[in-house]
Backbone of each chain as nested JSON, in Angstrom:
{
  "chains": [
    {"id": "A", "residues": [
      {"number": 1, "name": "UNK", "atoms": {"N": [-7.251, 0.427, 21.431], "CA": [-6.844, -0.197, 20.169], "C": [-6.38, 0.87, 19.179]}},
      {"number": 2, "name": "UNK", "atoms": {"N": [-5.374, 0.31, 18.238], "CA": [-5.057, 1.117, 17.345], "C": [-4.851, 0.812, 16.22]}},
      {"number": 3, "name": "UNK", "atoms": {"N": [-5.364, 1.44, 15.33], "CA": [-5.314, 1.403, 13.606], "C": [-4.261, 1.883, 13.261]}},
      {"number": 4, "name": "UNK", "atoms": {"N": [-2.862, 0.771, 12.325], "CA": [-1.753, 1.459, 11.952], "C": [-1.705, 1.109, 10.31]}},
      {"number": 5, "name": "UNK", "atoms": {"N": [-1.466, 1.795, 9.69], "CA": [-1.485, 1.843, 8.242], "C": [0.268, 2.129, 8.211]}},
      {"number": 6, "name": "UNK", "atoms": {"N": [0.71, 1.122, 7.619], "CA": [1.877, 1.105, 7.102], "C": [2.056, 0.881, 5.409]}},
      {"number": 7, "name": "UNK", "atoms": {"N": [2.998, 1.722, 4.823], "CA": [3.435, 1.798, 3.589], "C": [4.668, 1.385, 3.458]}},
      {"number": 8, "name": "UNK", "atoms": {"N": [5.158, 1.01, 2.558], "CA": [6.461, 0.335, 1.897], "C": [6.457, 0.397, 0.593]}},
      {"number": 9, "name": "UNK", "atoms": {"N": [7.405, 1.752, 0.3], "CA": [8.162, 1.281, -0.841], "C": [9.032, 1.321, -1.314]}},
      {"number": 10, "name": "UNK", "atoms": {"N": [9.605, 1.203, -2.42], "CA": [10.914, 0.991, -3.034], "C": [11.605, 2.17, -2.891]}},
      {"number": 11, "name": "UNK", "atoms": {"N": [12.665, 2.297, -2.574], "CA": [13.516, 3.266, -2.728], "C": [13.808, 4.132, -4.268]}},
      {"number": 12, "name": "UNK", "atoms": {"N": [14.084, 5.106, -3.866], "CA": [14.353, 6.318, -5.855], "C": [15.653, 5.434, -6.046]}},
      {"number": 13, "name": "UNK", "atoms": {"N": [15.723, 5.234, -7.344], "CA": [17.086, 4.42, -7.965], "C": [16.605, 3.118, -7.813]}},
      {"number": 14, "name": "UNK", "atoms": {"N": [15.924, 2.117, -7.42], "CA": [15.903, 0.731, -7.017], "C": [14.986, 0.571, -8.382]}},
      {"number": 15, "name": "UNK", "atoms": {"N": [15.264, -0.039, -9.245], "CA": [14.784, -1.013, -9.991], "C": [13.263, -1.695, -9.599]}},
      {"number": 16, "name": "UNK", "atoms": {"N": [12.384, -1.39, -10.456], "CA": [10.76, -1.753, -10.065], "C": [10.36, -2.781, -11.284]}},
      {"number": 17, "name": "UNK", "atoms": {"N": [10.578, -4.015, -11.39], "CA": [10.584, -4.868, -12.437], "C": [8.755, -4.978, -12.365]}},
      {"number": 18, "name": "UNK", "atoms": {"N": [8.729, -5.358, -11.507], "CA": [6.492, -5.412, -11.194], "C": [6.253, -4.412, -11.807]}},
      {"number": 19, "name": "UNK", "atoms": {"N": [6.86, -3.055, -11.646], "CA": [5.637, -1.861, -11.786], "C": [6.285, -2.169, -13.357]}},
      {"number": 20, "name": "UNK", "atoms": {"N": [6.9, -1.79, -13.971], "CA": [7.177, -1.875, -15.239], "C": [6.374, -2.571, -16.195]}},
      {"number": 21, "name": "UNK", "atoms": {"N": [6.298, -4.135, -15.136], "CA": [5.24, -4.897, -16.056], "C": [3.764, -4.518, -15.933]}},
      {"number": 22, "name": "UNK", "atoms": {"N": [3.026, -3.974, -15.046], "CA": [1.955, -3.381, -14.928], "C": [1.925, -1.815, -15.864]}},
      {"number": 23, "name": "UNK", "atoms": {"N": [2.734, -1.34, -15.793], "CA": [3.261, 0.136, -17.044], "C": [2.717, -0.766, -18.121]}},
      {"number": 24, "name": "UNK", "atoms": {"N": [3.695, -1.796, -18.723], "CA": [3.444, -2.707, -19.749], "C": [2.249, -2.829, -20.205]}},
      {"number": 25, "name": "UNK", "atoms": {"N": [1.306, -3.876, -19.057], "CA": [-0.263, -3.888, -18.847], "C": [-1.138, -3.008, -19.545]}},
      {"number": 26, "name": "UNK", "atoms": {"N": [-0.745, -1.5, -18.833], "CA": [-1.911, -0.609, -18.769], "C": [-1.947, -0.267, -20.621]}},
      {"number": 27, "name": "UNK", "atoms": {"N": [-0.33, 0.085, -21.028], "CA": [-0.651, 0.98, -22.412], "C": [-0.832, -0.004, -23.322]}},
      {"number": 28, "name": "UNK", "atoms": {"N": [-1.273, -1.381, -23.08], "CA": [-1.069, -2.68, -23.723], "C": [-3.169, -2.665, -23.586]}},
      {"number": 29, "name": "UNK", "atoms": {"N": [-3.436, -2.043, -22.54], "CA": [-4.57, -1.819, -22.847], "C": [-5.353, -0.452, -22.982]}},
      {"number": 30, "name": "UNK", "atoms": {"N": [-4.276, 0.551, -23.48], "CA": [-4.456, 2.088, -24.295], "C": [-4.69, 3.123, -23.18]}},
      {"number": 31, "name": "UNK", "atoms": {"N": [-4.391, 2.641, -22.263], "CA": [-4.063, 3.179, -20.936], "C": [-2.842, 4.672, -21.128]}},
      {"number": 32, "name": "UNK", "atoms": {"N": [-2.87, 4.873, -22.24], "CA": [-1.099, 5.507, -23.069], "C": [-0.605, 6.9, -21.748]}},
      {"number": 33, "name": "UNK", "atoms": {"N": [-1.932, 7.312, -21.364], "CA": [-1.341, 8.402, -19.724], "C": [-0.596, 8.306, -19.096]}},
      {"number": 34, "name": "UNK", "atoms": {"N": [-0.52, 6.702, -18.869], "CA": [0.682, 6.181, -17.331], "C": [2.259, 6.206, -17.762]}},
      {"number": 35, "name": "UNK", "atoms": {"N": [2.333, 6.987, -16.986], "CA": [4.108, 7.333, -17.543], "C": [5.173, 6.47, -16.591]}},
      {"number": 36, "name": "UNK", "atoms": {"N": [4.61, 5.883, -15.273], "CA": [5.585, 5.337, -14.113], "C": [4.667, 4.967, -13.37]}},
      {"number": 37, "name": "UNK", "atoms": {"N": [4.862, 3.447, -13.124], "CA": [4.581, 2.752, -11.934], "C": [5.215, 2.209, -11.025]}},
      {"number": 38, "name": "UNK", "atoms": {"N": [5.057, 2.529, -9.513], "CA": [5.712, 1.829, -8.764], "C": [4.848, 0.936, -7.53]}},
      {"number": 39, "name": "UNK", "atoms": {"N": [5.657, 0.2, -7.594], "CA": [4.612, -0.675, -6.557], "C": [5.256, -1.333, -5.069]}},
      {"number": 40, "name": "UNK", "atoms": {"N": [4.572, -0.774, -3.919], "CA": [4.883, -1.075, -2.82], "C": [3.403, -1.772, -1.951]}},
      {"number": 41, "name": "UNK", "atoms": {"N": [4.059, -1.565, -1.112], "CA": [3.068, -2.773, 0.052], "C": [2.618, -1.926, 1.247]}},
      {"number": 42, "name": "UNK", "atoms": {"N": [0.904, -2.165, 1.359], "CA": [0.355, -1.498, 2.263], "C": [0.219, -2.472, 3.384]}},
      {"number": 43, "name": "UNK", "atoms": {"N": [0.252, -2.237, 4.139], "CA": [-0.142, -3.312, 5.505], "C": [-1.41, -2.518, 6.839]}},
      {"number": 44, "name": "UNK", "atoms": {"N": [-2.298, -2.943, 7.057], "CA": [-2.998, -2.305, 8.358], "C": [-3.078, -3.35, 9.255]}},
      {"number": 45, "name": "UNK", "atoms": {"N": [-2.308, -2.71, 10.691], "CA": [-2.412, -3.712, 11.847], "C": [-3.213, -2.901, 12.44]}},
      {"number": 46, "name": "UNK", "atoms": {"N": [-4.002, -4.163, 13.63], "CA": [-4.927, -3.634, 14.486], "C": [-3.739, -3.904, 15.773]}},
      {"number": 47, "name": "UNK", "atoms": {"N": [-3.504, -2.914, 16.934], "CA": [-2.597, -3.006, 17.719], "C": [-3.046, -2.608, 18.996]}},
      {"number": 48, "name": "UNK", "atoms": {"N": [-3.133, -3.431, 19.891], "CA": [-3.568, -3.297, 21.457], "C": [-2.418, -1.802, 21.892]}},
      {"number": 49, "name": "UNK", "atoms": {"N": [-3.782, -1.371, 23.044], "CA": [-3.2, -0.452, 23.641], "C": [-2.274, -0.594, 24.162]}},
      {"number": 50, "name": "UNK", "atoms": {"N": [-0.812, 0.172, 24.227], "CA": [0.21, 0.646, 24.969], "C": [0.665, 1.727, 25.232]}},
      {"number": 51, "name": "UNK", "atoms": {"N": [1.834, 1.589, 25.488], "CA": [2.298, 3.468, 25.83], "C": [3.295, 3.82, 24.933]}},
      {"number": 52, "name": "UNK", "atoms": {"N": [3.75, 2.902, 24.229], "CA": [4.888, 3.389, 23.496], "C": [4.911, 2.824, 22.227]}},
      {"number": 53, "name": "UNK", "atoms": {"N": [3.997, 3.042, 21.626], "CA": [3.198, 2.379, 20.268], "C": [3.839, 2.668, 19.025]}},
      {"number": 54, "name": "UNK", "atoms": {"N": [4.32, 4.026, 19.151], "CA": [4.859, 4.331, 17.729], "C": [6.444, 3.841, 17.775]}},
      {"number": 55, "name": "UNK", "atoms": {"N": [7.103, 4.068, 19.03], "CA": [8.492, 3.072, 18.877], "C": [8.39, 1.862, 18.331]}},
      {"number": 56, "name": "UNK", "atoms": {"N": [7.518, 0.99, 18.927], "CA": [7.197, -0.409, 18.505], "C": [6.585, -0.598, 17.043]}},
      {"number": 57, "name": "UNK", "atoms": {"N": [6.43, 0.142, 16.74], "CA": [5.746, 0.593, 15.184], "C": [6.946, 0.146, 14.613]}},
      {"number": 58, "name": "UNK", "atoms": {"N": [7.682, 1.381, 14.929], "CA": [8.998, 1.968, 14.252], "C": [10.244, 0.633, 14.506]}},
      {"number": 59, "name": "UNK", "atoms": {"N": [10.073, 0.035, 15.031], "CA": [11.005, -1.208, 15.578], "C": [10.664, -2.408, 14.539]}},
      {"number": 60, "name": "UNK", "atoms": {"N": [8.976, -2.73, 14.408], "CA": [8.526, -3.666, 13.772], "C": [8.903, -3.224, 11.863]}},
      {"number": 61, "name": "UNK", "atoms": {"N": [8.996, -1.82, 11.652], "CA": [8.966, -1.617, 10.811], "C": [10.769, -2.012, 10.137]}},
      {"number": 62, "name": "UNK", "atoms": {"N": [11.35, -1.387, 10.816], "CA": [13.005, -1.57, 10.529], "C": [13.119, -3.041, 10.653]}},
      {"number": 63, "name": "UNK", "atoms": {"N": [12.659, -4.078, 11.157], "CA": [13.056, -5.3, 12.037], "C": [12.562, -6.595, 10.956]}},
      {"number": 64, "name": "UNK", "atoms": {"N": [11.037, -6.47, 10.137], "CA": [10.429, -6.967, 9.577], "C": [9.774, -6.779, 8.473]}},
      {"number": 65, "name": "UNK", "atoms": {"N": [9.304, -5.798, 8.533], "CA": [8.115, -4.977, 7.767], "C": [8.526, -4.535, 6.53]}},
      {"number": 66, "name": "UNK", "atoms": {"N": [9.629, -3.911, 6.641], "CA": [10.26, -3.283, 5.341], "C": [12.03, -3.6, 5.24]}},
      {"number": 67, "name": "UNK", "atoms": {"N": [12.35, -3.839, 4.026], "CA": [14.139, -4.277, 4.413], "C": [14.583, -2.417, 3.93]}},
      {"number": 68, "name": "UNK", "atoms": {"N": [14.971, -2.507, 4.934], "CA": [15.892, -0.747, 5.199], "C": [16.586, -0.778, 4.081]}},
      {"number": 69, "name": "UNK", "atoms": {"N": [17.493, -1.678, 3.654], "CA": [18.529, -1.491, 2.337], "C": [18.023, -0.779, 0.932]}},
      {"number": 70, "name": "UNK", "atoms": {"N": [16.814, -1.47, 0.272], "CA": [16.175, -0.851, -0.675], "C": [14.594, -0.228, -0.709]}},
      {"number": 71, "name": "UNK", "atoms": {"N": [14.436, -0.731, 0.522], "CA": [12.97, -0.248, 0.451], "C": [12.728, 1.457, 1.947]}},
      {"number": 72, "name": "UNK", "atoms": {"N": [11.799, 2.24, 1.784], "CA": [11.301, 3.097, 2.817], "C": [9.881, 3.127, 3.319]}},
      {"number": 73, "name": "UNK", "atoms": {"N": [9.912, 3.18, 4.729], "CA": [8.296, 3.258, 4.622], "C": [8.158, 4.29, 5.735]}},
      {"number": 74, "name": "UNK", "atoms": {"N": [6.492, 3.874, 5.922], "CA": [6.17, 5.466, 6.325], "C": [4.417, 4.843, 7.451]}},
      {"number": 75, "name": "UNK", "atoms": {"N": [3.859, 5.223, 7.843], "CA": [3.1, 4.864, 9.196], "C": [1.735, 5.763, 9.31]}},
      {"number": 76, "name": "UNK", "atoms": {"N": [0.354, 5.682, 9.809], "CA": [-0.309, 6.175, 9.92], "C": [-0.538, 5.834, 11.607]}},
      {"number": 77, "name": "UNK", "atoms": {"N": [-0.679, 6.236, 12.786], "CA": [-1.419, 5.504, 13.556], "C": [-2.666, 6.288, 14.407]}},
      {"number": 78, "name": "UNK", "atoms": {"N": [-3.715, 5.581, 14.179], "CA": [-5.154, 5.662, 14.328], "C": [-5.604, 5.075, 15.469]}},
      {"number": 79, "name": "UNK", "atoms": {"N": [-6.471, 5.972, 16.121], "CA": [-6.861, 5.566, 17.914], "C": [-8.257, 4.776, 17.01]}},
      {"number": 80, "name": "UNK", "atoms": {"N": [-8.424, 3.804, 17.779], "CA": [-9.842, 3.245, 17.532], "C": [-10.968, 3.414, 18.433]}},
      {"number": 81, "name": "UNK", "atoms": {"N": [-11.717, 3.981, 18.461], "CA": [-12.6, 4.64, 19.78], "C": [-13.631, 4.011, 20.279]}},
      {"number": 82, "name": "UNK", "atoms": {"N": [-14.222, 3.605, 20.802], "CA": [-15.485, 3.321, 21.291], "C": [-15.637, 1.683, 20.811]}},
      {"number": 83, "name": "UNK", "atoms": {"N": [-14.672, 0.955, 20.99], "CA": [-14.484, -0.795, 20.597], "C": [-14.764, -1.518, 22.16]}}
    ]},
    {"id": "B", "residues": [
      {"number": 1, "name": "UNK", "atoms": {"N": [0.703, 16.444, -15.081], "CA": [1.213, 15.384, -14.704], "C": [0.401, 15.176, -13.339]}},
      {"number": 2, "name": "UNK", "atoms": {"N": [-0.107, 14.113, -13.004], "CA": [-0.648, 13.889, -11.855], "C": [0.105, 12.727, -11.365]}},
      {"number": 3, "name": "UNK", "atoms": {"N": [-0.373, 12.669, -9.691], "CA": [0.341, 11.394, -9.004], "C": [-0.339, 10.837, -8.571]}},
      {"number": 4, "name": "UNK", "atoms": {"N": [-0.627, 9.388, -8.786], "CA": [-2.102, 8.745, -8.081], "C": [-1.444, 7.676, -7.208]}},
      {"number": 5, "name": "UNK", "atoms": {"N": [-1.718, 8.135, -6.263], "CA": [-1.712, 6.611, -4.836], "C": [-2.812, 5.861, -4.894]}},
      {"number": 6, "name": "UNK", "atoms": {"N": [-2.52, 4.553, -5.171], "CA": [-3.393, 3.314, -5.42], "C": [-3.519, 2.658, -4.363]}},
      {"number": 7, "name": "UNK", "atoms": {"N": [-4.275, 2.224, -3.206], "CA": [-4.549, 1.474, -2.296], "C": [-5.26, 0.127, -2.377]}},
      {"number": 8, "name": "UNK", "atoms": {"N": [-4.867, -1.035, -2.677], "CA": [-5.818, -2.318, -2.679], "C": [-6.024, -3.053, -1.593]}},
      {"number": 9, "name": "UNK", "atoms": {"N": [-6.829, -3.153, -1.097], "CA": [-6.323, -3.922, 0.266], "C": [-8.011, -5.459, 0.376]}},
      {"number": 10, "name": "UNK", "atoms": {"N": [-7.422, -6.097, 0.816], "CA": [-8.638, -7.002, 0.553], "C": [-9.605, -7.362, 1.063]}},
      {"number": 11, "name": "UNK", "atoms": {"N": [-11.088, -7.757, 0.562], "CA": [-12.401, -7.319, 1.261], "C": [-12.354, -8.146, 2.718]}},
      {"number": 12, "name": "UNK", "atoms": {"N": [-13.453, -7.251, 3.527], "CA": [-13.831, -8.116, 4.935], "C": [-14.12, -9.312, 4.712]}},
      {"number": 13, "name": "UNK", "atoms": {"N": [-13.485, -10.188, 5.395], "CA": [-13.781, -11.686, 5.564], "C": [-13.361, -12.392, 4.442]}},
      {"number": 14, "name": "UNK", "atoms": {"N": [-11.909, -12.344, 3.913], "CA": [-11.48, -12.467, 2.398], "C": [-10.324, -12.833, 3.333]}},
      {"number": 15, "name": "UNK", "atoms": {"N": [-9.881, -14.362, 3.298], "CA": [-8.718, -14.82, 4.527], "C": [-7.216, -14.339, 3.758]}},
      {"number": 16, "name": "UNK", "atoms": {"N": [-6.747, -13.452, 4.829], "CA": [-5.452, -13.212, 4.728], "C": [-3.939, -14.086, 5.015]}},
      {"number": 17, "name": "UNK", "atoms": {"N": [-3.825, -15.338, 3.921], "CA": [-2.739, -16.018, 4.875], "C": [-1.615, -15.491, 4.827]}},
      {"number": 18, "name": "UNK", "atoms": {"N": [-1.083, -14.492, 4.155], "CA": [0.13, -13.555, 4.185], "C": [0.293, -12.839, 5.496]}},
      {"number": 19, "name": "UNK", "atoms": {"N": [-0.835, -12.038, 5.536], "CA": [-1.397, -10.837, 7.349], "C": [-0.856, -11.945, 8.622]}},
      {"number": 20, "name": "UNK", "atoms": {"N": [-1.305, -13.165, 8.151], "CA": [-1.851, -14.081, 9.525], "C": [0.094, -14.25, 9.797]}},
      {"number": 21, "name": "UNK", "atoms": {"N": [0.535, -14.694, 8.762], "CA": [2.386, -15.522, 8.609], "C": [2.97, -13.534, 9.253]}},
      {"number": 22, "name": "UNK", "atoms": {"N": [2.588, -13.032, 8.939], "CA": [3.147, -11.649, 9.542], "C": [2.905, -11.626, 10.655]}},
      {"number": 23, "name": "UNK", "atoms": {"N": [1.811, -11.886, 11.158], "CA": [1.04, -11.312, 12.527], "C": [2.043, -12.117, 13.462]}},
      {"number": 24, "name": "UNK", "atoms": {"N": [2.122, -14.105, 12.701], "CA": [3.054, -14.853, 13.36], "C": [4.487, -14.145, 13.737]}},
      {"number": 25, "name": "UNK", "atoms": {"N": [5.255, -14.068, 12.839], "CA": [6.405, -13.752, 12.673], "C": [6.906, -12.427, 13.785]}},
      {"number": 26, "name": "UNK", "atoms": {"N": [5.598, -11.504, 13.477], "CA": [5.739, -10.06, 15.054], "C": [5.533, -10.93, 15.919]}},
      {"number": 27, "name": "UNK", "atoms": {"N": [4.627, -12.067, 16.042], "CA": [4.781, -11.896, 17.591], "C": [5.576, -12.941, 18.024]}},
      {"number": 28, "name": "UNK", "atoms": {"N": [6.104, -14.003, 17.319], "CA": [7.431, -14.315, 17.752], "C": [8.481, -13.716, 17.853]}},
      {"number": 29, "name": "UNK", "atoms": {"N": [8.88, -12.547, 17.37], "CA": [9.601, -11.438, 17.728], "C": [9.56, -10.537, 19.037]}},
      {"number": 30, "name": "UNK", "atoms": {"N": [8.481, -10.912, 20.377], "CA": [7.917, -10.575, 20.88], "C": [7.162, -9.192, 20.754]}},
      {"number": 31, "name": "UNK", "atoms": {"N": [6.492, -9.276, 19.78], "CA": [5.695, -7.61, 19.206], "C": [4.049, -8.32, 19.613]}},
      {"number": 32, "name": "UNK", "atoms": {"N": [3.854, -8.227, 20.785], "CA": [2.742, -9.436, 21.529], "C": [1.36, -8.716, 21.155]}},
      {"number": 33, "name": "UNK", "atoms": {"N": [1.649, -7.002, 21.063], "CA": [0.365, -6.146, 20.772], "C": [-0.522, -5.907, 19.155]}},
      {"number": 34, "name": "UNK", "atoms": {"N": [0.527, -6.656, 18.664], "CA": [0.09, -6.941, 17.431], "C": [-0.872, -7.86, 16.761]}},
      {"number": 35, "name": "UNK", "atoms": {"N": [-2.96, -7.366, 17.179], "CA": [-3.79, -8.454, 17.059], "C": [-4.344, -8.846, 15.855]}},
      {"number": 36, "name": "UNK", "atoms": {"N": [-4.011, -8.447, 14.682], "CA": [-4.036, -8.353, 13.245], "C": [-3.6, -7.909, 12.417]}},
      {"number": 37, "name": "UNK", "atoms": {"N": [-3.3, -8.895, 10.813], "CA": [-2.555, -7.777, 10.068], "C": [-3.239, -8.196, 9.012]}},
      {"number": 38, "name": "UNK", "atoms": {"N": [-3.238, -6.817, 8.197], "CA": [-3.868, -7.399, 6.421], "C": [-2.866, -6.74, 5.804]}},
      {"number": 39, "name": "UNK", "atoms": {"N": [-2.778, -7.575, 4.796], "CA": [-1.95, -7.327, 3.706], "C": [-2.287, -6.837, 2.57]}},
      {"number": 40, "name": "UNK", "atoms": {"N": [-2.006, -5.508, 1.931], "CA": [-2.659, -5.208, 0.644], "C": [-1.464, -4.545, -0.426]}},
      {"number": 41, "name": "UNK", "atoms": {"N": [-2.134, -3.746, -1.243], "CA": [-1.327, -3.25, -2.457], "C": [-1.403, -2.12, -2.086]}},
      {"number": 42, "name": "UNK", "atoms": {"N": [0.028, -1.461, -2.525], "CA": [0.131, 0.637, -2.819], "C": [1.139, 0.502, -3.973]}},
      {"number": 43, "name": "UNK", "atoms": {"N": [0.592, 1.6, -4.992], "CA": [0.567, 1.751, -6.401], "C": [0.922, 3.034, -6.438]}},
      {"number": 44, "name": "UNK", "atoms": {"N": [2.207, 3.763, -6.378], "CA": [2.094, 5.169, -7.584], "C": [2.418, 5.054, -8.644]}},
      {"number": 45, "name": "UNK", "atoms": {"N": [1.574, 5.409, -9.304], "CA": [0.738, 6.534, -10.647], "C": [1.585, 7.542, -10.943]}},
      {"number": 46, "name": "UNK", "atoms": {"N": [2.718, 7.437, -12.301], "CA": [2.36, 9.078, -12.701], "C": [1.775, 8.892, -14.123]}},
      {"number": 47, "name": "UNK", "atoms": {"N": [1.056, 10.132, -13.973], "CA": [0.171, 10.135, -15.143], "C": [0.065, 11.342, -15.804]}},
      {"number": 48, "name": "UNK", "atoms": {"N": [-0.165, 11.585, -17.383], "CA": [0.189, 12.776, -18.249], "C": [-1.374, 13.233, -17.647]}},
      {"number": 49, "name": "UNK", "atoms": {"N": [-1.077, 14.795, -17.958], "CA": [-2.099, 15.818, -17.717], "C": [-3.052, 15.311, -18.648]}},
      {"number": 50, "name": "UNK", "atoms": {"N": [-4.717, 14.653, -18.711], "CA": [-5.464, 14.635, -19.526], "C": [-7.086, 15.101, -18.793]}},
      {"number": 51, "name": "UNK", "atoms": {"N": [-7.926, 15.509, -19.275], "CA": [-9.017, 15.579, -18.942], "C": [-10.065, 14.491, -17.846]}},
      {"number": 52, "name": "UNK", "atoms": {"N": [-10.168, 13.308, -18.472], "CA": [-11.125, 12.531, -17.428], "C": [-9.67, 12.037, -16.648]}},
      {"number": 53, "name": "UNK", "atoms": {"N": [-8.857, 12.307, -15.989], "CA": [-8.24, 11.53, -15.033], "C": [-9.117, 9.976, -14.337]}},
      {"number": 54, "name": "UNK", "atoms": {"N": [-9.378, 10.838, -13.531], "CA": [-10.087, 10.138, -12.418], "C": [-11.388, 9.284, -12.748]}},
      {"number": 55, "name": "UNK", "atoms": {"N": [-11.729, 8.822, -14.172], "CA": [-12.725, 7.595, -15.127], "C": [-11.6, 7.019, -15.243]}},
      {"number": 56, "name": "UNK", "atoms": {"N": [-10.813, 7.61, -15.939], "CA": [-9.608, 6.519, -16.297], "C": [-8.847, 5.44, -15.308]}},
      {"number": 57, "name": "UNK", "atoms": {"N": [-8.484, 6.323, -13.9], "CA": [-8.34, 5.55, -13.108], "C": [-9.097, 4.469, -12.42]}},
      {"number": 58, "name": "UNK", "atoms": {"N": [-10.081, 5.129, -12.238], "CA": [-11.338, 4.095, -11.888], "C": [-11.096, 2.892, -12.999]}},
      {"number": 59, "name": "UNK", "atoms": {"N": [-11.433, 3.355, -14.082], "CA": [-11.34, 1.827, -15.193], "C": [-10.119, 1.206, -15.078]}},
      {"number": 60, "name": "UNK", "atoms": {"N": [-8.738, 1.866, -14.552], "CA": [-7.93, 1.022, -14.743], "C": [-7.565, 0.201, -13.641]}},
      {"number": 61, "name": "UNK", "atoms": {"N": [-8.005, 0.186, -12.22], "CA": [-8.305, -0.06, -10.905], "C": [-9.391, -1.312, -11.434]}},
      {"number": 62, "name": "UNK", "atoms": {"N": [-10.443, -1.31, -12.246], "CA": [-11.039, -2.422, -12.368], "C": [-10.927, -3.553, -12.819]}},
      {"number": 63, "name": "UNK", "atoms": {"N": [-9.723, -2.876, -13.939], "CA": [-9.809, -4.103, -14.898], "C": [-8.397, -4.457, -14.883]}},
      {"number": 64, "name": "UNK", "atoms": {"N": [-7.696, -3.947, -14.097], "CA": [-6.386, -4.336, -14.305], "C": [-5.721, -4.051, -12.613]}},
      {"number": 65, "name": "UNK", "atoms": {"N": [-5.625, -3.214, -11.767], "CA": [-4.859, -3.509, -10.5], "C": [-5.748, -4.072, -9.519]}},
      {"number": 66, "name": "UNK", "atoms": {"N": [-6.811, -4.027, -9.351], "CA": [-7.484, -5.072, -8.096], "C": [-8.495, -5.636, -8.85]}},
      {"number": 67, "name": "UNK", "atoms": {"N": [-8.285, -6.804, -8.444], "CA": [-9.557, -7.466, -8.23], "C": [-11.149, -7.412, -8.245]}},
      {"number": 68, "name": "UNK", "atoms": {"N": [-11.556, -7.075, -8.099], "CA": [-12.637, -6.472, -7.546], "C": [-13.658, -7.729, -6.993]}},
      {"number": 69, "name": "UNK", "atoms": {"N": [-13.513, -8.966, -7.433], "CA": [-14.104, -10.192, -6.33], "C": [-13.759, -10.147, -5.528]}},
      {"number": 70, "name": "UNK", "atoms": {"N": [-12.573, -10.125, -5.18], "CA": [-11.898, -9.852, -3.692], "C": [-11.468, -9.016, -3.113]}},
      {"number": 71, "name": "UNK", "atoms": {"N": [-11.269, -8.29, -3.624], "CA": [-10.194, -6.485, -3.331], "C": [-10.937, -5.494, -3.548]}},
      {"number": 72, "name": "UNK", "atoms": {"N": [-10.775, -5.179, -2.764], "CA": [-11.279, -3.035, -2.535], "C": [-10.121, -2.231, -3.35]}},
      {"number": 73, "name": "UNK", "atoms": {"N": [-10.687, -1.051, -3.786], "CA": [-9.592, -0.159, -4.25], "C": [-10.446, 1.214, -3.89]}},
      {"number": 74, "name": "UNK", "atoms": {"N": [-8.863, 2.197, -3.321], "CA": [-9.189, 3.504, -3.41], "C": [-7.773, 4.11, -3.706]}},
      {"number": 75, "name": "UNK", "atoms": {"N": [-8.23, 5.63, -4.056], "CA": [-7.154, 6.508, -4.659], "C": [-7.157, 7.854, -4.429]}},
      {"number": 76, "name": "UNK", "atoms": {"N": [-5.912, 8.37, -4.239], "CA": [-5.487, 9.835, -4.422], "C": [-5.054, 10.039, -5.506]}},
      {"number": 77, "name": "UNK", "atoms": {"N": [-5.349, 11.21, -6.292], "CA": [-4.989, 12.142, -7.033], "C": [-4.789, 13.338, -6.713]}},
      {"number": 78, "name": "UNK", "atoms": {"N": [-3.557, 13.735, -6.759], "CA": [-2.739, 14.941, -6.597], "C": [-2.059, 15.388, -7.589]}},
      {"number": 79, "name": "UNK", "atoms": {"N": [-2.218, 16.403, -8.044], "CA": [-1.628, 17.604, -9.089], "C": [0.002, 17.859, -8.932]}},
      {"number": 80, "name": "UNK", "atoms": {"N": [0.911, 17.777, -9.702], "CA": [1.623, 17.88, -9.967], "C": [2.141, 18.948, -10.309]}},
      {"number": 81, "name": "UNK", "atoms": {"N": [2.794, 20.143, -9.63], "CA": [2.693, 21.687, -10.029], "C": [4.449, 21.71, -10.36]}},
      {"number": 82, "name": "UNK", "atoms": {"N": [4.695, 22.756, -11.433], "CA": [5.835, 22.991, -11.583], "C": [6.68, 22.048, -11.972]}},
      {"number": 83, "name": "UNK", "atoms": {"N": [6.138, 21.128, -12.669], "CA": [7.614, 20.634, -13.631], "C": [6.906, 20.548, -15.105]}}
    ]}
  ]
}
């Protein structure tokens, strides 16, 4: 088994209307430090053993996971041991 | 200037119907090794150089980006050198 931690986020230049309003949020509650928020999407799949795990990662990721046009992401993958 | 990676992801046994419509969607794609997914939050942070960083974040993780009935939160803080 395998532990995959996937990240997604917005591309530099892409417009972050969420994080802005959470920016908003924070100095709205004297939070005044936070200079930039951006906000993307974590995902952890649990993924049966194979042999070619990180292609299929990398396939699910371009295919579904993240839209290539404005967004980038990025992958952790973790052996799960003794399950 | 610091950079904080925000991780929310949601507690054990806290039903994911977003993870589950993903998990669907891979494996009608035939991505068959795919036996769970959770769905959570990632947050960067930039934040002005101040003393308690890392209270501040904590408080602002509580009361304002997760949950905390339902959602876990953890974080990196990393230093910002040279600008």
């Amino acid at each position: 088994m395998f532990k995959v931690k996937v990240y997604v986020t917005l591309k530099q230049g892409v417009l972050d209307p969420q994080g802005k309003a959470v920016k908003g949020a924070l100095h709205s509650m004297d939070f005044q430090l936070v200079e930039e928020v951006r906000i993307g999407k974590y995902m952890e799949l649990t993924v049966d053993h194979t042999e070619n795990v990180e292609a299929q990662i990398e396939d699910m990721c371009k295919r579904l996971l993240a839209n290539p046009v404005m967004e980038e992401y990025s992958y952790e993958i973790e052996e799960v041991v003794g399950q």
